[in-house]
N, C-alpha and C positions, 0 to 999 in steps of 0.2 A: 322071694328071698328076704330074709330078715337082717338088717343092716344094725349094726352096733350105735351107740350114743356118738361116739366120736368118729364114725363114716357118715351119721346123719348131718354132724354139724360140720363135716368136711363138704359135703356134698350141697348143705347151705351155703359153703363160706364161697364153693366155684360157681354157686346159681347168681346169686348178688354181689360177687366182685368186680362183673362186668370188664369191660376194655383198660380202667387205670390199673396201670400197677402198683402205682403208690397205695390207692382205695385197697388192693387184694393182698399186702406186704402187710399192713395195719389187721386188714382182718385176721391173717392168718397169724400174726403176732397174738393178737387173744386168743385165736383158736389154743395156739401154743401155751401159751402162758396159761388158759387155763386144765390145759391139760397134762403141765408139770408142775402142778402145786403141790406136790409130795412134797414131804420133809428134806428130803437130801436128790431129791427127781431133780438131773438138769434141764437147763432152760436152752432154747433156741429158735432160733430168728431168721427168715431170710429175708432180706433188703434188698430195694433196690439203690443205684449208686445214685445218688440225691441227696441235699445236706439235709432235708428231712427226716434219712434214717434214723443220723444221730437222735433225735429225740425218741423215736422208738426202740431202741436202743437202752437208752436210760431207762424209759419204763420199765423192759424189761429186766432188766439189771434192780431196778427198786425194788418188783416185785418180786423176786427169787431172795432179796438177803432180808427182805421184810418174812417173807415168809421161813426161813431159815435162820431168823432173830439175830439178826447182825447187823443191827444199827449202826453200829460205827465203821463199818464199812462202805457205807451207801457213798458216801460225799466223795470218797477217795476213787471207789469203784466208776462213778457217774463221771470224774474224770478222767480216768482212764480210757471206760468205751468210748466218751466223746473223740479221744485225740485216738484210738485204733479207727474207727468209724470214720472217722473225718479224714486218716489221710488214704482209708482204700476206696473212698469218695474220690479223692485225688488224682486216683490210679485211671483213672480216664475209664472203668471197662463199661460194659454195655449190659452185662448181664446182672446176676443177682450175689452179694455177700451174705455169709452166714455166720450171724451171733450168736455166741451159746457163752453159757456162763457152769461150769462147773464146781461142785461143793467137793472138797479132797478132804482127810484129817489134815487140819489145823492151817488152811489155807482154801483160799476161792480164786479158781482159774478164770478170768475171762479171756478169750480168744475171737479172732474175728481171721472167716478165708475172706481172700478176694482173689479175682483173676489176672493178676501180675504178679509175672515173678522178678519182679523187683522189688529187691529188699529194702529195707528201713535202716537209714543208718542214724546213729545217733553223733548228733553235732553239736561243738560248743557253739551258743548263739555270744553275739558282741553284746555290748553292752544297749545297742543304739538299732539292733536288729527286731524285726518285727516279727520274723518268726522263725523256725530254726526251735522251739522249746520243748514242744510237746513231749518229744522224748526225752526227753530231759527233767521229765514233771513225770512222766510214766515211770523210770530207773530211780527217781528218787522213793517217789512213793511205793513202790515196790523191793527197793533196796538192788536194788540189781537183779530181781527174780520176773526176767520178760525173756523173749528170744522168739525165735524166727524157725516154722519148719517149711521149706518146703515143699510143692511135691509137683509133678508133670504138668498140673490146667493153673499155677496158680502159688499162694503161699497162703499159712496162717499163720497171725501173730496172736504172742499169748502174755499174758500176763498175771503172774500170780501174788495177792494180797493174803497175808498172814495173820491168822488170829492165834490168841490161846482158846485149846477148844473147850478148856474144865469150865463148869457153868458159872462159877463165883467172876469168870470174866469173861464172858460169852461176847463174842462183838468184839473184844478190845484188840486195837493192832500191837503186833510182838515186834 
């Protein structure tokens, strides 16, 4: 039987990822990331709950709006995943999250599952509080365009970041 480019390198990625999950979370984030590097092809992630994801995470958040020429959304983007990523890191679960980053007209969705369904609420922090922000840094930079679905094993949060799409300002937030 003759197996495809991307069964071959599946089939590498479960030969040498061995016992860590983190090592097999990492590989399959390349495997992924190099297999949506289309132009408007979504990106996606599964992680495990460790504050390591966050940096996988951002990689692949870089490289999806690197390749989709949206520079000036990286910085804003990178912190947004961090503060979804970090708080379903929080959510205590055992299993795996999934990051994916979607290209819409005139906006990029980042969203992250995890397996609680407890929601996010967004809180004023004090002045002299240490944390209590993140959402509050995610509703700014996104203008209020985040929100929460649902569903039976779990919830995903999403957040979406706007551009104009005409190329004279390719990148630029609206």
């Amino acid at each position: 039987m003759h197996r495809s480019t991307a069964q071959q390198e599946q089939a590498h990625l479960l030969t040498v990822a061995g016992p860590d999950p983190l090592a097999h979370a990492r590989r399959r984030a390349i495997l992924l990331a190099r297999r949506t590097n289309g132009y408007r092809a979504p990106g996606a992630v599964v992680l495990p709950y460790r504050p390591e994801a966050a940096g996988m995470a951002r990689r692949l958040i870089r490289q999806k709006l690197t390749a989709w020429e949206l520079p000036k959304l990286v910085d804003p983007a990178v912190l947004i995943i961090s503060e979804l990523v970090g708080n379903a890191v929080k959510t205590g679960c055992s299993s795996f999250m999934v990051v994916r980053v979607h290209r819409l007209q005139g906006s990029v969705r980042l969203a992250v599952r995890d397996g609680s369904r407890t929601l996010p609420v967004l809180l004023a922090a004090g002045e002299d509080d240490e944390c209590h922000r993140g959402l509050a840094l995610v509703h700014m930079l996104t203008a209020g365009r985040w929100g929460v679905t649902p569903d039976p094993f779990g919830k995903t949060v999403h957040a979406d970041l706007a551009y104009r799409p005409d190329s004279s300002t390719q990148g630029r937030i609206s």
